[in-house]
C-alpha positions as MATLAB code, in Angstrom:
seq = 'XXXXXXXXXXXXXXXXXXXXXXXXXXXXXXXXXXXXXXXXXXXXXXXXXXXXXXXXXXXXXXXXXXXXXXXXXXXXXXXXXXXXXXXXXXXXXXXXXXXXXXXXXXXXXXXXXXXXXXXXXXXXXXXXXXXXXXXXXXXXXXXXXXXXXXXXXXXXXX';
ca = [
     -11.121   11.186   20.342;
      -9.968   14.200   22.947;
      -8.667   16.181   20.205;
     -12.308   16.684   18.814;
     -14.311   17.787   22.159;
     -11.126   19.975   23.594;
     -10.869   23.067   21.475;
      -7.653   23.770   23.390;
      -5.782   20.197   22.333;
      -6.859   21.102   18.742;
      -5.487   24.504   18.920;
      -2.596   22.858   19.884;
      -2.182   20.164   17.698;
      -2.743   22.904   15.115;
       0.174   24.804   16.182;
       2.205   21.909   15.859;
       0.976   20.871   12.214;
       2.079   24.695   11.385;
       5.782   24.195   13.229;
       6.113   21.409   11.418;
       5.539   22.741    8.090;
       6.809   25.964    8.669;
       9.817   23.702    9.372;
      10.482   21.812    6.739;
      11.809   23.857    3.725;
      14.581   25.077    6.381;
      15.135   21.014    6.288;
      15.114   20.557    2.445;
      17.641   22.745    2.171;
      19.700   20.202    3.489;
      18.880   18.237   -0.058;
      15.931   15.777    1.916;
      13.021   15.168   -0.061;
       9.487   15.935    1.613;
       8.995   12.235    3.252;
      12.348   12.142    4.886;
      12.460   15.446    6.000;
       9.251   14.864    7.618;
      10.814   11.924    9.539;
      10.840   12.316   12.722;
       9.552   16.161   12.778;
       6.278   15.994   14.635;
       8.277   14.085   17.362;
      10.646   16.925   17.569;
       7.452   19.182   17.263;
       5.769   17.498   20.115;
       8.790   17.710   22.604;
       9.126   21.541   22.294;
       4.988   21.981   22.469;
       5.001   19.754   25.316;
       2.432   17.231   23.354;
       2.670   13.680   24.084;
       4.443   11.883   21.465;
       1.264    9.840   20.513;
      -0.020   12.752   18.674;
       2.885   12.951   16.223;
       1.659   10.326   13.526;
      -1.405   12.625   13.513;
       0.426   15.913   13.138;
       2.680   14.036   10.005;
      -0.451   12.819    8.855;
      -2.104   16.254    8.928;
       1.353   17.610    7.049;
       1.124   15.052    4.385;
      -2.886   15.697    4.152;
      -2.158   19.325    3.316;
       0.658   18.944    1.053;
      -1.032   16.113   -1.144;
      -4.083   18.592   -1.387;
      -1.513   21.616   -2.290;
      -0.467   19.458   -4.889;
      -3.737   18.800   -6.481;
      -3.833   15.050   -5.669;
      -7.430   16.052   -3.545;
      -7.703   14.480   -0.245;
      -7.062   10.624    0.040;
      -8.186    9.034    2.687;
      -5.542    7.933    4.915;
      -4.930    4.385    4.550;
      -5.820    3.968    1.056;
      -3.138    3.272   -2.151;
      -4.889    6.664   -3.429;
      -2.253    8.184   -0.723;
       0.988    6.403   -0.976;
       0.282    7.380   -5.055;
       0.207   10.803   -4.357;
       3.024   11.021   -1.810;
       4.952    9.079   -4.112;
       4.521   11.825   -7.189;
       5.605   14.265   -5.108;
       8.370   12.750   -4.076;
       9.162   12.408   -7.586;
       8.872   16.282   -8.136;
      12.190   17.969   -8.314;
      13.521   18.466   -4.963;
      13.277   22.581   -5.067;
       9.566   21.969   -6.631;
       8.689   19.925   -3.418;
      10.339   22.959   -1.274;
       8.006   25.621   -2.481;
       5.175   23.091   -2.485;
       5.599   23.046    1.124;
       6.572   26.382    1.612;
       3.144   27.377   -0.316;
       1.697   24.768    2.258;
       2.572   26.560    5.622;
       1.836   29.750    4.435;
      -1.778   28.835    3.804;
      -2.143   26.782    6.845;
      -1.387   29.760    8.420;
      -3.934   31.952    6.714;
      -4.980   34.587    8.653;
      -8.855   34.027    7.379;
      -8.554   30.565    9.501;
      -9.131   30.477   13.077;
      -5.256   29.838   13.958;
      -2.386   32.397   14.450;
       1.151   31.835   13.293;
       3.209   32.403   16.497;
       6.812   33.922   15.525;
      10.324   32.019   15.685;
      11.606   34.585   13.102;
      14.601   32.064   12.552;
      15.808   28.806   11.075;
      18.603   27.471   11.860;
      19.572   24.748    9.493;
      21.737   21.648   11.579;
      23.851   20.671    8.507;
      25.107   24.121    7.345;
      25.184   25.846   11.143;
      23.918   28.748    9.914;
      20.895   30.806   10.647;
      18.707   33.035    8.621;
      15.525   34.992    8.410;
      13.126   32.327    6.290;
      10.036   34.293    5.964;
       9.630   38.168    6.701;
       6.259   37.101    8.422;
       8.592   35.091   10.976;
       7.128   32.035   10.709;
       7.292   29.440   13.682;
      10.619   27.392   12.517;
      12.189   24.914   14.504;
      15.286   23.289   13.480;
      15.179   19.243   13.780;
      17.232   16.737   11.905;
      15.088   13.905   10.731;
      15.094   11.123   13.089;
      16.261    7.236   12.390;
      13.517    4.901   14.269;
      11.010    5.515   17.312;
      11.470    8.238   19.230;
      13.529    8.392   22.238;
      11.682    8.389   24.828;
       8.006    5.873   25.687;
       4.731    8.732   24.873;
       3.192    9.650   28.551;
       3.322   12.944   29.672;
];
């Protein structure tokens, strides 16, 4: 368990969990509910934070942690039914709804009362339209990724 005992790693691994949300209302707009635009992400996330690819099931499952408890669903434990219910109502929210759910998400992750700092990527870029935009006068860390089909590319090991 490095990530508890190495305060760097977790500020890391932090980071990442905010790229990744930060991230993925600039996906949505591409008409992907929350689950599939999350596909992939944190494997993206990890390749341009230099984290090894291992850690990307935890960054998702810190995403999906925060959004559940956004959306008043508490916080499930991870491998429980409790979870996959709550994902699952989401899922069925209307597809803007889930957008500002997560956008409401990474703009409290990023709280500046919490110990982490938003780093600033002032734009998104969004792969299917080709266009780019300011997405948050802040300048939120945004990284444009197109959800993934399978395992990553590459084995984890850096």
């Amino acid at each position: 368990m490095t990530w508890v005992t190495d305060p760097e790693l977790t500020k890391r691994l932090r980071h990442a969990t905010q790229t990744l949300l930060d991230s993925l209302p600039t996906v949505m707009e591409d008409g992907l509910p929350f689950t599939d635009a999350l596909h992939g992400g944190a494997q993206h996330i990890c390749d341009t934070a230099e984290l090894d690819y291992a850690w990307a099931p935890m960054i998702e499952a810190e995403a999906v942690r925060a959004v559940t408890r956004e959306a008043g669903h508490g916080e499930p434990a991870l491998f429980t039914p409790e979870l996959s219910r709550a994902v699952e109502r989401i899922e069925s929210l209307p597809l803007a709804y889930q957008q500002r759910l997560v956008q409401r998400v990474a703009d409290r992750y990023a709280d500046p009362g919490r110990t982490s700092v938003r780093s600033v990527v002032a734009t998104a870029v969004s792969p299917a339209r080709g266009t780019t935009r300011p997405r948050h006068p802040a300048g939120p860390n945004v990284l444009p990724f197109t959800p993934r089909q399978g395992p990553p590319p590459r084995s984890p090991g850096r």
